[in-house]
C-alpha positions in Angstrom: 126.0 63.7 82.0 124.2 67.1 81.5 120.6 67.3 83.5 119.2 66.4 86.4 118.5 62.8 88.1 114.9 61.8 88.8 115.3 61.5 92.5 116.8 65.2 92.5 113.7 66.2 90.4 111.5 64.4 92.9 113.5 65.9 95.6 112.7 69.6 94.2 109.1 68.8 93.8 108.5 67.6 97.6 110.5 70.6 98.6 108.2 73.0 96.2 105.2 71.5 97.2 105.9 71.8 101.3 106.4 75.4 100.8 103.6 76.1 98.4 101.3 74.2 101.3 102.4 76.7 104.1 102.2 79.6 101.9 98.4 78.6 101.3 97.9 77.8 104.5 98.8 80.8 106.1 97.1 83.1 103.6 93.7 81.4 105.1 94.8 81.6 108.4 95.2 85.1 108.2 92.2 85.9 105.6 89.9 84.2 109.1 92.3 86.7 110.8 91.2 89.6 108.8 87.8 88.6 109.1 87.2 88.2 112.7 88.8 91.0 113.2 86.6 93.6 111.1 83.8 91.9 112.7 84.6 92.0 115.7 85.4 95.8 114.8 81.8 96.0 113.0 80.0 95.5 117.0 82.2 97.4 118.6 81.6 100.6 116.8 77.9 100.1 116.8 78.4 99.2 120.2 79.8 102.3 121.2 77.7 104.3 118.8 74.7 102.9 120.7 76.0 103.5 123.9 76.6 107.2 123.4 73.3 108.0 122.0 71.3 110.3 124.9 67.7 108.9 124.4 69.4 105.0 124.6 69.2 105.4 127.9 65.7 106.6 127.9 64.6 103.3 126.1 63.0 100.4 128.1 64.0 98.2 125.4 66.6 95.5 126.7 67.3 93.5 123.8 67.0 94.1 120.2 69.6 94.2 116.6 70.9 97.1 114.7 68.6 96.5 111.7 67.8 97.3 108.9 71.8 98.1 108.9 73.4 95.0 110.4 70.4 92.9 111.5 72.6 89.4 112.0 74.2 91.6 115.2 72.0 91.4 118.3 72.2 93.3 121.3 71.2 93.1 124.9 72.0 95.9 127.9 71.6 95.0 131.4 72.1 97.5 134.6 73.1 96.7 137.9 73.9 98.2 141.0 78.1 98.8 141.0 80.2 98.3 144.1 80.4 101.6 143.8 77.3 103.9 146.0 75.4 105.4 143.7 76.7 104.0 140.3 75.0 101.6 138.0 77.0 99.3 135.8 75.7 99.2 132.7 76.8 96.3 130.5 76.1 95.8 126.6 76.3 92.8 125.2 76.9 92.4 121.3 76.0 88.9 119.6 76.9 87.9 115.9 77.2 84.9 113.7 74.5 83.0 115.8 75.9 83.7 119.1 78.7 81.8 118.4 81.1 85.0 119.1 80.1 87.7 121.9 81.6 91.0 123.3 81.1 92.9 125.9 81.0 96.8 126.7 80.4 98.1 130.6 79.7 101.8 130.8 79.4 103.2 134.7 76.3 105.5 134.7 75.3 107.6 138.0 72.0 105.8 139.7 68.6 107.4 138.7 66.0 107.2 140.7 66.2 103.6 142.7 65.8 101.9 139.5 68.1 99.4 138.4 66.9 98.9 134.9 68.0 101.2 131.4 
């Protein structure tokens, strides 16, 4: 007899098709991966970039998003006193994707003035 049986075939297939399941499923996996990732990249760097700029600190504003740019990301900034004398903590919160994921940035700032607001 030349050729294979049914059951071997069969056999083959299930094999085939287990592997061609976790190949699929772990391209998803890591295309989510990929994605959180350069989002979570995304509000970091605008995080940072809002951070470093000089008249940030000058604002009153305490909430806000980085429209027109990126207006799905939301931010807020609170300042408190640090357990340090005479340093604020400054914390910067970045939202996204309806505040179902969050980070957060704390910057150390000398104390102005009594103040404990931005």
């Amino acid at each position: 007899m030349k050729g294979f049986t049914l059951l071997e075939v069969m056999v083959a297939l299930a094999i085939l098709a287990g592997v061609i399941l976790t190949v699929i499923t772990s391209y998803n996996y890591h295309l989510a991966v990929i994605a959180r990732d350069r989002q979570e990249t995304e509000a970091v760097l605008l995080a940072r970039a809002r951070l470093d700029d000089p008249e940030f600190l000058k604002q009153e504003q305490k909430s806000g998003t980085f429209a027109p740019q990126h207006p799905e990301i939301a931010w807020v900034v609170g300042r408190t006193p640090a357990d340090i004398p005479m340093v604020d903590r400054l914390t910067f919160t970045v939202s996204w994707d309806g505040e179902r994921h969050k980070l957060t940035l704390v910057k150390f700032l000398e104390r102005t003035t009594g103040g404990t607001t931005p």
